[in-house]
FIRO-557684 format. One record per residue (C-alpha): residue in one letter; x, y, z. Coordinates in Angstrom, 3 decimals, padded with zeros to 6 digits. Layout:
% FIRO-557684
SITE  aa        xx        yy        zz
SITE   A         X         Y         Z
...
***
This chain:
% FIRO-557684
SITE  aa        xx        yy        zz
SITE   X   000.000   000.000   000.000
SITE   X   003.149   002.258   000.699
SITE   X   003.955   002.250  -002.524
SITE   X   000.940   003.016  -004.279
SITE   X   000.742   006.102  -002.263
SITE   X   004.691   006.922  -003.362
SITE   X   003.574   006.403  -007.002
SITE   X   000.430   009.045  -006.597
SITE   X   003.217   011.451  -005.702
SITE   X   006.039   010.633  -008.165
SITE   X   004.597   012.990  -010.796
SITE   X   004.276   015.647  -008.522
SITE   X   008.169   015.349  -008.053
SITE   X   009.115   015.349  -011.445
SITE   X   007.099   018.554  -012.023
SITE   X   008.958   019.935  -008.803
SITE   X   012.568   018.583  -010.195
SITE   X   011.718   020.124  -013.504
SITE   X   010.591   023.023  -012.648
SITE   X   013.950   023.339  -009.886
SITE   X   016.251   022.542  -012.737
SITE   X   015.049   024.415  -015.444
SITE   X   015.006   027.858  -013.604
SITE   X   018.723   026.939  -012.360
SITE   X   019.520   025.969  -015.468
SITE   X   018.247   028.772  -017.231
SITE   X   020.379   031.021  -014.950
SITE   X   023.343   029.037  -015.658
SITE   X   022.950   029.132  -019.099
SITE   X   022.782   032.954  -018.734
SITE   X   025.621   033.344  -017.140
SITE   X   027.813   031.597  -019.367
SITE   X   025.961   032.826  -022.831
SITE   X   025.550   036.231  -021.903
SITE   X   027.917   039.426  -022.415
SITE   X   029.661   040.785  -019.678
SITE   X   029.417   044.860  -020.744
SITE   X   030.589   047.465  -018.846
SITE   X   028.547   050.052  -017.679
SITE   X   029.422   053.546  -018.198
SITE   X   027.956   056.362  -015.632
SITE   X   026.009   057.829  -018.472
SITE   X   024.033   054.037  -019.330
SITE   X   022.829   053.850  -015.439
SITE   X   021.451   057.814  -015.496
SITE   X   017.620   058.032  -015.012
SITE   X   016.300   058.550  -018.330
SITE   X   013.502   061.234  -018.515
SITE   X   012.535   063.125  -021.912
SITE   X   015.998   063.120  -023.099
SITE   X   016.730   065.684  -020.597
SITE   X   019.526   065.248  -018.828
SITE   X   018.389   064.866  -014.997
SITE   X   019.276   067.625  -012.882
SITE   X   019.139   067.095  -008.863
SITE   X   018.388   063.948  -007.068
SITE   X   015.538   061.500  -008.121
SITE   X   013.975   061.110  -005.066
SITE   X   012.294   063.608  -003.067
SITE   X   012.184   063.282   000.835
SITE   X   008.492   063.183   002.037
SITE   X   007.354   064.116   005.592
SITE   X   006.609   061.521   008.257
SITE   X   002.680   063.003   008.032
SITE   X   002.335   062.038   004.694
SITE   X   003.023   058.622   005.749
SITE   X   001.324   058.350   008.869
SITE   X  -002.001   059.655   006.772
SITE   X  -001.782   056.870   004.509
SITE   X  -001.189   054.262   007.610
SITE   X  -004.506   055.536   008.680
SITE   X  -006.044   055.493   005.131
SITE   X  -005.045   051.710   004.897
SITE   X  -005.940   050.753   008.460
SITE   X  -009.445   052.457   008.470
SITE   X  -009.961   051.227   004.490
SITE   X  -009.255   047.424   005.778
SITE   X  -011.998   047.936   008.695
SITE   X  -014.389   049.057   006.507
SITE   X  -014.001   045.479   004.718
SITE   X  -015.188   043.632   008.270
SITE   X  -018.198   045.340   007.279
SITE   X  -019.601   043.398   003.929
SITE   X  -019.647   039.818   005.744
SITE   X  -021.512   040.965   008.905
SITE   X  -024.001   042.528   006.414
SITE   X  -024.369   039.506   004.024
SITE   X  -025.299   037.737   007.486
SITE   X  -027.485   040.130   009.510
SITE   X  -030.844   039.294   007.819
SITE   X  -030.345   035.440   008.660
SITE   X  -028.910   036.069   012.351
SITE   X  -031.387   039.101   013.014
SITE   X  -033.901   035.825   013.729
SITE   X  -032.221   033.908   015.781
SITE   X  -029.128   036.714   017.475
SITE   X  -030.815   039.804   016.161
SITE   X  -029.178   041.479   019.293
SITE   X  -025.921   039.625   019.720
SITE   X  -025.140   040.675   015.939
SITE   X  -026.602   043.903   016.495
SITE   X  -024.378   044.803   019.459
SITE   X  -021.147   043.237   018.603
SITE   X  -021.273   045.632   015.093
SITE   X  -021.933   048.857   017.439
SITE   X  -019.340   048.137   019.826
SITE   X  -016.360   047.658   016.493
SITE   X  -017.894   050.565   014.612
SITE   X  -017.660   052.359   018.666
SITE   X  -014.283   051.047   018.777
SITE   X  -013.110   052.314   015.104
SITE   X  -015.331   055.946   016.193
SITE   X  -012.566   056.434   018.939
SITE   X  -009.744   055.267   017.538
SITE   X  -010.445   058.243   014.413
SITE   X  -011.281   060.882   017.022
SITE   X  -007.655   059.879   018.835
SITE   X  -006.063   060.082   015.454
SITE   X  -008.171   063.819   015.055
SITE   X  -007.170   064.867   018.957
SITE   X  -003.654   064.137   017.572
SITE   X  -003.511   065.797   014.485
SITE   X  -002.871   062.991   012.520
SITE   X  -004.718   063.796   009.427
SITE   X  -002.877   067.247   008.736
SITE   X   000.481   066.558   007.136
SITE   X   001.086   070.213   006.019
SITE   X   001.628   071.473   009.769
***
């Protein structure tokens, strides 16, 4: 019986063993095909236009900006918890009309004061 089960799997191997070698062998094959250029300064320069970039790429953004989209995410992902409670709140209402009823005013109390902490502490204004 051992081996029967062994056999079910033995497909599944080769797939995994072909699938390991190819990508390694791919990279190998890479590596020994491909040209070894050298880059110049002027090859790894941003590109933009065909202007020549002046200053650096990246600009340095505040902390607020950050923390505002933190709270964008975090408040966007508890909306989310709302869809399934309202697929189910027609069946429940019958049977736990109040348990389901309660337990969705106490999260949406619990989100309510967790945005007026993030208002008290001027969370939402990134320009001051």
């Amino acid at each position: 019986m051992e081996s029967t089960q062994i056999r079910e799997y033995l497909p599944v191997l080769m797939l995994v063993v072909l699938a390991v070698g190819f990508s390694f062998g791919m990279l190998v094959f890479s590596v020994i095909v491909g040209k070894k250029g050298r880059r110049s300064a002027i090859k790894d320069t941003a590109y933009e236009c065909g202007m020549i970039p002046v200053g650096s790429g990246n600009t340095r953004l505040s902390v607020k900006f950050y923390l505002v989209a933190m709270l964008f995410i975090l408040f966007d992902i508890e909306v989310v918890f709302l869809y399934p409670w309202a697929v189910v709140y027609k069946d429940m209402l019958q049977s736990q009309g109040g348990l389901i009823l309660g337990a969705m005013l106490s999260f949406i109390g619990i989100l309510f004061i967790g945005y007026l902490y993030a208002l008290k502490k001027r969370a939402f204004d990134w320009k001051s």
